[in-house]
GUBARO-542864 format. One record per atom (N, C-alpha, C, O): x, z, y. Coordinates in steps of 0.02 Angstrom, whole numbers, plus 50000, padded with zeros to 5 digits. Layout:
GUBARO-542864
XZY
...
end
This chain:
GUBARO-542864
605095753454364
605695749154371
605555742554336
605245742654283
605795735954365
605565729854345
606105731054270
606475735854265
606035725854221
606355723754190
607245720754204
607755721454169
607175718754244
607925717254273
608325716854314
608775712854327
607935725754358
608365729854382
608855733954341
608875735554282
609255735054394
609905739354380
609795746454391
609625747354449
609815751654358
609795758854394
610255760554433
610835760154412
610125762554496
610535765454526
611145762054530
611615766054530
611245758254533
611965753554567
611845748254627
611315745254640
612495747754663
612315743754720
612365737154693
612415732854738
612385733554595
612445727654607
611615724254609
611115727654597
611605717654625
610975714154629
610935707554590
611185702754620
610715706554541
610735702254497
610535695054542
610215694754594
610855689454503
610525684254544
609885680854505
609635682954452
609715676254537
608975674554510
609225671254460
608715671154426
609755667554419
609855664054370
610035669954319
610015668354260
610215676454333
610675681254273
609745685454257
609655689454211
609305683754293
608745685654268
608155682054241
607615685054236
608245674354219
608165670654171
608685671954107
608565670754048
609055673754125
609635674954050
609285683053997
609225689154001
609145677853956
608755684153876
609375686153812
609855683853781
609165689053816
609735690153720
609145685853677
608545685553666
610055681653657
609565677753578
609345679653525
609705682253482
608545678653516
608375681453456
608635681053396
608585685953359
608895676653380
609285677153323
609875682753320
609925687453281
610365680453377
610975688553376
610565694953360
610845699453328
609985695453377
609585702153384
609415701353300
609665705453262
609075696953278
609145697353218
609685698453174
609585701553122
610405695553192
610745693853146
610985704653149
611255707353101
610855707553196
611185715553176
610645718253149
610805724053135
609945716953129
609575718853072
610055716453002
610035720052952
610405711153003
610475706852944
611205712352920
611375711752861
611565716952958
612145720852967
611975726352913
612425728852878
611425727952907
611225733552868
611385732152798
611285726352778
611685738352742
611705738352696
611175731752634
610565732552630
611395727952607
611015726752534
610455720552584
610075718052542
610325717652654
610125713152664
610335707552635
610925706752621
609955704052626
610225694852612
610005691452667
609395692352668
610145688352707
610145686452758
609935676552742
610315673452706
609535674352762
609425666052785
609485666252853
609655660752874
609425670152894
609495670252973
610015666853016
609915663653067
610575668052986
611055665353038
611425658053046
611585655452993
611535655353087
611795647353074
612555646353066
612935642753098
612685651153006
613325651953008
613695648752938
613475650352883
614415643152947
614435640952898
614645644452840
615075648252863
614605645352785
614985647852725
615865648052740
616295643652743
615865654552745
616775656552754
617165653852716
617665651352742
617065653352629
617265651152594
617515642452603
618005640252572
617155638852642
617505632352646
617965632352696
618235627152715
618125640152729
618875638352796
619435638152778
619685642752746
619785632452795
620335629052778
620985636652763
621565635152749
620865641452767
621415647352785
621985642752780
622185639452829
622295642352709
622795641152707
623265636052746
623835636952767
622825629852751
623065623452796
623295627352862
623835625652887
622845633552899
622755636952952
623375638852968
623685638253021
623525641552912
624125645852911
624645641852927
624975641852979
624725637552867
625295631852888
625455628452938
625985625352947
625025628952969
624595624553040
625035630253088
625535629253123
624845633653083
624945639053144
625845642153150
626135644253200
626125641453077
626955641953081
627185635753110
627685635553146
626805629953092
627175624253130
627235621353197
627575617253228
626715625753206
626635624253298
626865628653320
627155626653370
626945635253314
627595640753349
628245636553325
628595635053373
628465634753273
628995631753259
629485628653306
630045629753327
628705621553317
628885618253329
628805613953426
629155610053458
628215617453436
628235617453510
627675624153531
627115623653556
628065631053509
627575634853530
627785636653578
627465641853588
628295635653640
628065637753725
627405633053756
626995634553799
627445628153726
627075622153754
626045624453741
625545623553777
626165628253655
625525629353635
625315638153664
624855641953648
625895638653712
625605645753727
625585645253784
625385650153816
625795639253821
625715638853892
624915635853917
624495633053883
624905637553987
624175633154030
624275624254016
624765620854029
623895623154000
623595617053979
623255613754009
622795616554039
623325605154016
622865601254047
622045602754029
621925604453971
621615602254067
620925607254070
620585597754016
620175598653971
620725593454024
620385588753966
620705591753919
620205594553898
621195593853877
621095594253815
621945590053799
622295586453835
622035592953724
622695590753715
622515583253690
622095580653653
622975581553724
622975573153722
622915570353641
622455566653623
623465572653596
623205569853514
622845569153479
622765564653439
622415576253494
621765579353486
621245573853499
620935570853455
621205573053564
620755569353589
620705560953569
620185558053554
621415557853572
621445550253547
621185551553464
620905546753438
621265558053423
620995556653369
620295557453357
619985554953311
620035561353405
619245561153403
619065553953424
618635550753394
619415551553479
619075545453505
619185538453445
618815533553443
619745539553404
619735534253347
619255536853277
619285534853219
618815541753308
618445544053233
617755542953248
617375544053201
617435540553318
616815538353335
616675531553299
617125528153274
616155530253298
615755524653277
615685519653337
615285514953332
616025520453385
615655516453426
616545515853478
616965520353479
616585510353507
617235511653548
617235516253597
616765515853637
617665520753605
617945526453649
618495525453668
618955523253634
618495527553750
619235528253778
619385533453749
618875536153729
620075537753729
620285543553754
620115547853809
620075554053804
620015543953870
619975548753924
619255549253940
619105550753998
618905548553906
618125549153901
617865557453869
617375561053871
618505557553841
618465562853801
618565569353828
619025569353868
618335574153820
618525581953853
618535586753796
618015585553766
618765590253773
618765595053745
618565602653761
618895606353798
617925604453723
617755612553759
617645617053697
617665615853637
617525622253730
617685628653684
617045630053668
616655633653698
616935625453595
616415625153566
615965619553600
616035618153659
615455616153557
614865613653586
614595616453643
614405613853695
614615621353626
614025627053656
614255628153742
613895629853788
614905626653743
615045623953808
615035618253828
615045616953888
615015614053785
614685607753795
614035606453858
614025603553912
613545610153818
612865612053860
612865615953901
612355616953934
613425619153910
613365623153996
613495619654041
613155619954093
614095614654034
614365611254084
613835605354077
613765602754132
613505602754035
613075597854064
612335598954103
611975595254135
612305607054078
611815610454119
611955610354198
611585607154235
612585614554225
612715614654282
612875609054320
612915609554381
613005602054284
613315595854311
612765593354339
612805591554397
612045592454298
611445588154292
610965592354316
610805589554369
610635597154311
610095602054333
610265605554397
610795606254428
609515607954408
609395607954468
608905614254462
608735615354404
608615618854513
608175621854496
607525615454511
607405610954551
607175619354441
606375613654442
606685606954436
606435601954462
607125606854408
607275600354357
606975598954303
606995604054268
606665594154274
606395591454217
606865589954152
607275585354150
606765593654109
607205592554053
606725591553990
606245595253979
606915585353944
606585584453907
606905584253849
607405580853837
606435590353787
606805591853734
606535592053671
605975594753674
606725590153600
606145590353554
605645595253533
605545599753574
605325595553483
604835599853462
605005601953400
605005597353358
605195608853373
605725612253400
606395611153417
606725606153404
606535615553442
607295612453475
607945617553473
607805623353458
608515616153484
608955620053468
608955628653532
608915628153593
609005633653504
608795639153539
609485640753595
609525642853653
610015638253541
610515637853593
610625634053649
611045635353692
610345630453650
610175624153719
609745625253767
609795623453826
609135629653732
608795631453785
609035638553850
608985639753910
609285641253789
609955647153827
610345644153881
610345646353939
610755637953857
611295635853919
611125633353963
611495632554011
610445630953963
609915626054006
609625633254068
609635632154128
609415639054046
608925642954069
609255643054143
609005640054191
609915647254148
610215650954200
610085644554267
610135645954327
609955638954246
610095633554292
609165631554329
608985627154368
608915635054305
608065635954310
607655629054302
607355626854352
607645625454238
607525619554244
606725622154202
606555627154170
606345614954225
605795615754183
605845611554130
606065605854132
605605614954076
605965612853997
605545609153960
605385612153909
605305603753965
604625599953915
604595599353863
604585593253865
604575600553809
604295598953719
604005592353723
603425591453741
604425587553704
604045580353670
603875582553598
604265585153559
603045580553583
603055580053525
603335575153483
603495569553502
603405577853414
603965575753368
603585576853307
603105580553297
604035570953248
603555571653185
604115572053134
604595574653163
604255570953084
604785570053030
605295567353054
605825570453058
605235561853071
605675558053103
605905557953158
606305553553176
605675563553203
605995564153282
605605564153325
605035566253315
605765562153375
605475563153437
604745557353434
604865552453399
604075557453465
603725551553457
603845548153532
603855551253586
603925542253524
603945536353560
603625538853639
603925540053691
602975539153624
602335539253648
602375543653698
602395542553758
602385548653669
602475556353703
603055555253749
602885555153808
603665554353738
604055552753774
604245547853839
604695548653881
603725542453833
603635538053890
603015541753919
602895539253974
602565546953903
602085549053945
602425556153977
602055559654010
603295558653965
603405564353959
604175563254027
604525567754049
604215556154044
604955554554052
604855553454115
605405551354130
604435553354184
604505552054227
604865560354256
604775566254241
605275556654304
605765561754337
606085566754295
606045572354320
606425566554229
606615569754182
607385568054203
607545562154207
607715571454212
608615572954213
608705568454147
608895562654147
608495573254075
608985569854030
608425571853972
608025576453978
608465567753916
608325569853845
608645572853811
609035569153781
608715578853797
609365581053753
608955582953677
608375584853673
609515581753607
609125577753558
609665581053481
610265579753473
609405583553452
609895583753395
609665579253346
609095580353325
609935575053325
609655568353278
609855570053212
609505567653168
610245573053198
610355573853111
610515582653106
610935586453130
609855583453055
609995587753010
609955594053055
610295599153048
609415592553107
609325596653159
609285603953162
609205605953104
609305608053196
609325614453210
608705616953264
608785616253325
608115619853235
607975623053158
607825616953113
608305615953075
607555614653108
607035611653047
607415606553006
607065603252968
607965605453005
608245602752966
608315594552960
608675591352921
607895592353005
607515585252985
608235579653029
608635582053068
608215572853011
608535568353038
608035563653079
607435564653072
608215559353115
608005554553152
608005547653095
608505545253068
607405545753088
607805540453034
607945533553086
607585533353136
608325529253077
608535523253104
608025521253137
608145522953194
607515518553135
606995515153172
606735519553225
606555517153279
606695526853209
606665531453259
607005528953310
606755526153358
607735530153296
608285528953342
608385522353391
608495522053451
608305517553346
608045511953412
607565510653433
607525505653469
607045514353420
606415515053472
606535519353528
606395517153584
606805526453521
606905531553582
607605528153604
607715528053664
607925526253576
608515521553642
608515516053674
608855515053724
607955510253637
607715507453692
607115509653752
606925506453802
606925515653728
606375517553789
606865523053821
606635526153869
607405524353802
607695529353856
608105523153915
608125524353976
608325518753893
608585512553904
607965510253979
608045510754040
607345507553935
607015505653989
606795512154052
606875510654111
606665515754043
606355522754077
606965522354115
606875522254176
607625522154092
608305525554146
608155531454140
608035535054188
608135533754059
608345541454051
608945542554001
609095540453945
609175546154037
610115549054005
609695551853934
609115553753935
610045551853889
610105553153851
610775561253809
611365559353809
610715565853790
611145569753783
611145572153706
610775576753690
611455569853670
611615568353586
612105574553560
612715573853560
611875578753544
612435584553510
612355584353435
611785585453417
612575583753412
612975581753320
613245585653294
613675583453257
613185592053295
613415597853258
613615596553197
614215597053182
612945594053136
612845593653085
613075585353061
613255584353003
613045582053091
613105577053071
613565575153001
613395570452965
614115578852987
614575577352925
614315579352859
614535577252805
613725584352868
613615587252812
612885584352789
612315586652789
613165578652772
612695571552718
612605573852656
613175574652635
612275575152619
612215576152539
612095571152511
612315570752453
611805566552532
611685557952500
611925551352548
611955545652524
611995551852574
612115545952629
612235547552692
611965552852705
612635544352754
612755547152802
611985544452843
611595539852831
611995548552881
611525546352942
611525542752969
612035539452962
611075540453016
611175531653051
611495532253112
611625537853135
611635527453139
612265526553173
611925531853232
611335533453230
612445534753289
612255538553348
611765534253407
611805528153416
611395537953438
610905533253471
611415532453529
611255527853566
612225536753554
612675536053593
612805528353582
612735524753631
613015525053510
613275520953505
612985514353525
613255508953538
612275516653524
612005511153552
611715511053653
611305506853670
611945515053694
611815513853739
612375518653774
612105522953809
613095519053774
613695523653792
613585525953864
613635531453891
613475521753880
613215520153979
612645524953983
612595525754044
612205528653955
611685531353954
611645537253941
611225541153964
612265538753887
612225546153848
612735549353842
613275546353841
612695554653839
613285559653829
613255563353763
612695564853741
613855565153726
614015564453657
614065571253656
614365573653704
613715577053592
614275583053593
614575580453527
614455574953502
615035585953499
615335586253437
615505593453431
615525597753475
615645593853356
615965601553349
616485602553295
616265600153243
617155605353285
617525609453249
617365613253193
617585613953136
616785616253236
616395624153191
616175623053110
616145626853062
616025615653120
615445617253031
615975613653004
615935614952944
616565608853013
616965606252955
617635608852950
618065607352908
617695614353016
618365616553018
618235625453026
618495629052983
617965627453062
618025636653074
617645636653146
617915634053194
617055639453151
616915642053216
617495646353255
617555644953314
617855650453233
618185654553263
618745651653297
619105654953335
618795647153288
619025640453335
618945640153394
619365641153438
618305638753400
618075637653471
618245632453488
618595632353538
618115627453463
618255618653480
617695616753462
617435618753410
617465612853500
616935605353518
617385602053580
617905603453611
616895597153577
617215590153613
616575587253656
616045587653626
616565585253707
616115579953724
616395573853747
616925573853778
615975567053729
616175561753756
615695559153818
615115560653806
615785555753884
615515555753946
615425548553961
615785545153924
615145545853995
615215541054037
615805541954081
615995547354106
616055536454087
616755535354144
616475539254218
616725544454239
615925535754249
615695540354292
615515546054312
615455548254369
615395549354242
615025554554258
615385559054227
615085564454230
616075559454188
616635563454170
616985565554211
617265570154183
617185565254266
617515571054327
617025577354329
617075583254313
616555573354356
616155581354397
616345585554303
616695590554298
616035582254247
616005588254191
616645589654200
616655595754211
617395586854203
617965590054199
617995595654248
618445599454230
617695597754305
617705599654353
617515604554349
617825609254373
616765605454308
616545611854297
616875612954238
616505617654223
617265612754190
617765614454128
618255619954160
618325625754141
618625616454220
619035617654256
618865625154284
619235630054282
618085624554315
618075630654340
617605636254297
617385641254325
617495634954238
617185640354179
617885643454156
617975649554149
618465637754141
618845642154097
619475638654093
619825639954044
619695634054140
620345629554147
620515626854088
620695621154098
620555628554024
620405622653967
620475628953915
620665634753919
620225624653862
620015627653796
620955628353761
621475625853780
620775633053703
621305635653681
622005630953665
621985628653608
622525629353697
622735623553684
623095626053628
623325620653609
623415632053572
623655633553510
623185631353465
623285628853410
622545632853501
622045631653440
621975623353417
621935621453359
621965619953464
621865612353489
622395609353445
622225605753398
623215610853462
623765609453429
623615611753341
623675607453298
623435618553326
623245618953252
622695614153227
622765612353169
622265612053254
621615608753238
622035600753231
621995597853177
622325598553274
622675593053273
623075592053200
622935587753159
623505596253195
624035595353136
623575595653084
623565590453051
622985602153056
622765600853012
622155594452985
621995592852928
621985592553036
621495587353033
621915580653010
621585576252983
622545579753016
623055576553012
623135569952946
622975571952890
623255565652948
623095561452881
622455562152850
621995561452890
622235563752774
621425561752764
621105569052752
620565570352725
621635574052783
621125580252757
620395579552750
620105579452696
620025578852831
619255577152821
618945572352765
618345572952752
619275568552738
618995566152678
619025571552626
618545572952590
619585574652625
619555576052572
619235583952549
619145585952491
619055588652627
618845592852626
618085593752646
617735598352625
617805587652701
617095586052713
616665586952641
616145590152636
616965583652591
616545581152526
616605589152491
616185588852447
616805593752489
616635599652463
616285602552500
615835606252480
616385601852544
615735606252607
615065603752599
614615607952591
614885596652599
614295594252557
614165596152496
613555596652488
614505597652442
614505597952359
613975606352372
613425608352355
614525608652409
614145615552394
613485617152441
613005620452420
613505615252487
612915615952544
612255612152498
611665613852509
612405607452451
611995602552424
611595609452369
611015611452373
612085611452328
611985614752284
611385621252311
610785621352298
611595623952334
611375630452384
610625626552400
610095628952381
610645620652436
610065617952485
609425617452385
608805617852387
609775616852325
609525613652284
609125621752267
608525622552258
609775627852266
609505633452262
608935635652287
608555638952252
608805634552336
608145636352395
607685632652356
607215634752322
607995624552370
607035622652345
606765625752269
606165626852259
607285626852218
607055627752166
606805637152153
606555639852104
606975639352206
606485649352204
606255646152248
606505650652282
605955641952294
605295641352339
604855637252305
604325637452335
604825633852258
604435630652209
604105636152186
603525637652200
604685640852130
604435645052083
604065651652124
603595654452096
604235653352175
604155660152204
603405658752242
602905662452238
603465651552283
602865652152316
602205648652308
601745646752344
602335648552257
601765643552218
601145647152233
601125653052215
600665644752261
599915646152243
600025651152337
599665656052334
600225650952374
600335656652416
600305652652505
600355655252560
600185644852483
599955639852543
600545637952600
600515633852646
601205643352578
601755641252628
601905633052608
601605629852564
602335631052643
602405624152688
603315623352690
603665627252723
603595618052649
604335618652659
604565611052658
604205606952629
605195608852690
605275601552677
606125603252653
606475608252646
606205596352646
606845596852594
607505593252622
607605588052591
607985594552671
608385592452726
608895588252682
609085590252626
609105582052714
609455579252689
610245580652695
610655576752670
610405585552725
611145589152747
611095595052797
610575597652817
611585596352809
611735602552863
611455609652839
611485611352780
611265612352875
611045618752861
610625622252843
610755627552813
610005620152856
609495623352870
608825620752839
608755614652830
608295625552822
607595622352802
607115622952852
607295625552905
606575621152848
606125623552889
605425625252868
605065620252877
605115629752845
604535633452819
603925632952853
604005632352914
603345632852834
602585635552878
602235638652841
602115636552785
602045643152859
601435650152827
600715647052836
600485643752882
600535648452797
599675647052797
599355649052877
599355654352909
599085642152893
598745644752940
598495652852961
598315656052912
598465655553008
598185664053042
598965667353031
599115672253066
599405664952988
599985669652972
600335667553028
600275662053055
600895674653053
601375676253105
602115676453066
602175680953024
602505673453074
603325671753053
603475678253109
603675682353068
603485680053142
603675686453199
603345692753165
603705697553153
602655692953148
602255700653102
602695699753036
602925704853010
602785695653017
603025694652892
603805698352920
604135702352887
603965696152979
604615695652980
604915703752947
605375703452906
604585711952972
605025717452973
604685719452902
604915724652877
604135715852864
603955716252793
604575713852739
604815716352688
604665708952771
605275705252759
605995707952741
606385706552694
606055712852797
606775715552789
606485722052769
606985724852747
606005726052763
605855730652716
606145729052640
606325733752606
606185722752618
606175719452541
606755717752552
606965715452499
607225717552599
608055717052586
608105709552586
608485706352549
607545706052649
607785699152664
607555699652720
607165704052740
607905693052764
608005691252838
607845683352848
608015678552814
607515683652901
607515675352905
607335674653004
607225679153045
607365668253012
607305668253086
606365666653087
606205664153033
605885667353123
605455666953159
605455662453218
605725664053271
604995654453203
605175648853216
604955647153291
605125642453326
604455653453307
604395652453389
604765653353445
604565653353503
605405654253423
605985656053477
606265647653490
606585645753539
606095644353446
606395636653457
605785632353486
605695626453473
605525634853512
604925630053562
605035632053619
605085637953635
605085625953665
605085626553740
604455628353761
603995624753744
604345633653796
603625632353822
603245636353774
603135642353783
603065633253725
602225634653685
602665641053630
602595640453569
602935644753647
603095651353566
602425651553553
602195648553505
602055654953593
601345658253577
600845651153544
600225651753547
601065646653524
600675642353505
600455645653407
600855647753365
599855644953403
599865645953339
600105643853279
600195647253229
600275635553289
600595631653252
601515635053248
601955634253206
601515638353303
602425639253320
602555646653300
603125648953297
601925650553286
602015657853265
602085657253198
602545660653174
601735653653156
601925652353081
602355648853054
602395648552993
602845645053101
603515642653059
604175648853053
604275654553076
604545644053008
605125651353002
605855645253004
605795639153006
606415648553003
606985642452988
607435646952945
607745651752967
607455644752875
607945646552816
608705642652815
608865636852804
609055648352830
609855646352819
609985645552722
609695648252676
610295642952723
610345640852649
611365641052630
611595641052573
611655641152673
612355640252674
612715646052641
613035645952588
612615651352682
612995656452659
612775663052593
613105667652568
612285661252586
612065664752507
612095660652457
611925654752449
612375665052419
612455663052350
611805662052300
611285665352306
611885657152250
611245654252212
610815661652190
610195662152188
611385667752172
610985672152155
610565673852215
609955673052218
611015676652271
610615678752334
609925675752343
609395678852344
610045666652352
609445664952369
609015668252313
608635672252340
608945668052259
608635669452211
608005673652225
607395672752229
608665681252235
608195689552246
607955685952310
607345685152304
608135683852361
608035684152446
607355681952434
606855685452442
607375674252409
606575669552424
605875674052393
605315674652418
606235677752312
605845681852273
605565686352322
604965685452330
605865691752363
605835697752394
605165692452461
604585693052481
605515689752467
605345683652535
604605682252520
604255681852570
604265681452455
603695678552432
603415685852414
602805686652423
603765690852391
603245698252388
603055700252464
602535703552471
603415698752521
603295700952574
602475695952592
601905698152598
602715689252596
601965683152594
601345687152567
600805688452595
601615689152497
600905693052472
600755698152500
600775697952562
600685700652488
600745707152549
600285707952614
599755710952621
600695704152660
600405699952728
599675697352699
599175698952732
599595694052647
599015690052608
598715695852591
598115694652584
598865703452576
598225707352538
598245707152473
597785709852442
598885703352431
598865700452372
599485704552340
600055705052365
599285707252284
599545712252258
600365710252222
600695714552194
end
């Protein structure tokens, strides 16, 4: 029996539901379920910064106060307040009606999957790249290219030798997912004036973007070419995933057809939830709650480097030091496998992701079998502590080293 047959039933999968994989990470994250794990694996923000209480308040006042309205079917863009306040919180001028609201980012990238792709479409994406993108991209059978990329992002080079007949660039610029890294400014107006000249769309998702520990990031490469690119945003990391709010912003032209497919995934995103997100976002909360979400993510991010100093000293791993958001990004001594350390790993009561699931194309590359991506958010200074400790007896180990 093939892999993605059905036993014995009359249904027949279609050719797109057999490009669709379970994400390695979910598969990881129910190793991470087991008793006494410490987990770096998951991209999940620290519970501790969700607003509950505002939530709460939030949620008596909108039954209060217009809850037939927040329990009824809803315009499929998105509640209108909602949206004029995202569009006055961009960097760059926005209509309102540019704006759409979806249930989560992560629908973001479906509907620009199904809007723009094609089977044997050209999609061009960094080196590594977000795993969730490559997921919403698959079902639509596009061919997926890896521009190489260095600290700073995407290279120039690669990208004008990578861009003929390419749909779109899609790009996380700050504080990326896995590796943590930003685009620095000069990056950014080099790949937007060559997406500019080429006449390649551009597709900008900003997950992370709020969570600055020193300085904000440079302006959106949206802001500099609107006509070109499409915006995501998200709810999840400064307000509650369980939300299920992101936003995208569109070109005037090219925002129907996405409303269209919104329309027919799911007729619109939660409009109670939309109305709660509205009231509590309300006056300067985000000032005043963004800056603790940095304080502690900072702290935590300080945790890591300081047991990966002490723990892996002398042992040839490879780590850089993210200027916000979530995540680190690791490399093992050359010949080492981030996929083999990995079940040594959770033998010692730690978890981490295995960095070849975020390459288009090349996993099996040797360079892509020895990276790893460390969550840093949701463990505590002690956690990281034992985790990186346990994390560096497993390294030895793998090494032969007692």
């Amino acid at each position: 029996m093939k892999p993605n047959d059905l036993p014995a039933t009359p249904w027949v999968l279609a050719r797109r539901a057999q490009r669709m994989n379970p994400s390695v990470i979910r598969e990881i994250l129910k190793v991470t379920e087991r008793p006494g794990i410490i987990s770096f694996a998951g991209g999940l923000p620290s519970p501790s910064t969700f607003p509950v209480d505002e939530f709460a308040a939030a949620s008596a006042q909108v039954l209060a106060q217009d809850g037939p309205a927040a329990l009824q079917y809803a315009a499929s863009e998105g509640f209108a307040p909602l949206r004029e306040r995202i569009a006055a919180g961009l960097p760059w001028p926005v209509d309102p009606d540019q704006v759409l609201i979806t249930t989560g980012s992560q629908q973001g990238l479906d509907l620009v999957g199904k809007v723009l792709l094609d089977a044997g479409s050209r999609v061009l994406v960094e080196t590594p790249t977000y795993l969730g993108a490559l997921q919403a991209f698959a079902p639509m059978e596009p061919e997926v290219v890896g521009v190489a990329s260095d600290d700073a992002g995407v290279l120039p080079d690669d990208l004008e030798r990578q861009a003929a007949g390419a749909r779109f660039l899609y790009l996380l610029p700050n504080f990326q997912n896995p590796t943590g890294r930003t685009m620095t400014e000069a990056r950014r107006a080099q790949v937007s004036a060559a997406a500019a000249r080429l006449g390649l769309p551009i597709v900008e998702d900003n997950p992370y973007g709020d969570l600055w520990f020193d300085q904000a990031p440079p302006r959106p490469l949206t802001a500099r070419h609107p006509d070109g690119c499409i915006y995501l945003g998200s709810f999840s990391k400064v307000l509650a995933p369980g939300l299920r709010l992101g936003f995208l912003v569109a070109p005037p032209a090219l925002y129907p057809k996405l409303l269209q497919a919104k329309q027919a995934a799911d007729l619109h995103s939660p409009s109670f939830n939309q109305r709660m997100a509205h009231r509590v976002i309300a006056g300067d909360f985000l000032d005043r709650h963004v800056p603790r979400i940095r304080a502690l993510y900072r702290s935590q991010r300080d945790a890591m480097l300081a047991a990966l100093a002490r723990d892996m000293a002398g042992l040839g791993v490879e780590w850089n030091a993210p200027d916000g958001g979530m995540f680190l990004w690791a490399r093992l001594p050359r010949g080492m496998n981030a996929l083999d350390l990995l079940p040594q790993a959770v033998e010692r009561g730690v978890a981490f992701v295995p960095g070849a699931a975020f390459y288009a194309g090349a996993g099996d590359d040797p360079e892509a079998l020895r990276t790893l991506r460390l969550s840093f958010v949701t463990a505590t200074a002690a956690q990281i502590d034992t985790g990186i400790a346990a994390l560096a007896q497993a390294v030895r180990a793998a090494q032969g080293r007692p």
